[in-house]
N, C-alpha and C positions, 0 to 999 in steps of 0.2 A: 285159650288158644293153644294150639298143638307148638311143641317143640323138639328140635330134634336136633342131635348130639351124636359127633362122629368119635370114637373113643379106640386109639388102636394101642393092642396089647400084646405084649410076649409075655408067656407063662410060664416058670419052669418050679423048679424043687425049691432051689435058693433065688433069694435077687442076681446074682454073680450070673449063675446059668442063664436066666432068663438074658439079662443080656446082652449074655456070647451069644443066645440063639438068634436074636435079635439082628447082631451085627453078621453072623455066618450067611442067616435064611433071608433077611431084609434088608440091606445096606441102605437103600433109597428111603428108608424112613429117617436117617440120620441125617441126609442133605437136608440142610436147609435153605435150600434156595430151587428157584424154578430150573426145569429140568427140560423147559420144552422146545429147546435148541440143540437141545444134543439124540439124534436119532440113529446113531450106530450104537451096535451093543459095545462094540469095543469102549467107547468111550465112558458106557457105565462100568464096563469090569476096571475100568482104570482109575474111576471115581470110587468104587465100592473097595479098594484095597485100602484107602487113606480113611475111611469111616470107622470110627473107632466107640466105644461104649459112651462116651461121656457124649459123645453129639445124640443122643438119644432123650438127654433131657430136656423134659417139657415138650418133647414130640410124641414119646409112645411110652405107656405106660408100661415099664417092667417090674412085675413082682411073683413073688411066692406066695400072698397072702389074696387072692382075690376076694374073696369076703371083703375084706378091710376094705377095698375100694368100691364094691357094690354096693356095702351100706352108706359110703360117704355121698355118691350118688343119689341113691333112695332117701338121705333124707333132708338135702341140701336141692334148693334151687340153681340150676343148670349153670349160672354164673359163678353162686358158690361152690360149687363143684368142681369148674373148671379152674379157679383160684386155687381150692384146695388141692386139689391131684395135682398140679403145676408145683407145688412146694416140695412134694413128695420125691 
């Protein structure tokens, strides 16, 4: 049976970079909570100033090392995949 895995990612040189770009270029991936009450931009440039690096984890994967995580991927079933990237 087909499976399918949504995986979002900042890439940069170091883990560090990755995600400053992260929090610069994407803030709404740090909220974690629903967002579909709030429909003026103002309110997310007001939300996206308080989003900081550490609310990224276990929402988007930041690293320097891609491989690393495309192989954990490829040779872990979709569950243990998502356990594993989750620790990271």
């Amino acid at each position: 049976m087909p499976k399918m895995i949504q995986v979002k990612v900042s890439l940069a040189d170091t883990e560090q970079e990755a995600i400053d770009l992260a929090v610069r270029d994407w803030p709404n991936g740090g909220m974690a909570f629903p967002k579909g009450g709030y429909s003026q931009s103002e309110d997310f440039e007001i939300m996206a100033k308080m989003v900081e690096g550490k609310h990224f984890k276990n929402r988007v994967l930041t690293t320097a090392d891609l491989d690393k995580h495309v192989s954990i991927c490829s040779t872990s079933s979709i569950s243990d995949s998502t356990r594993s990237m989750s620790t990271m």
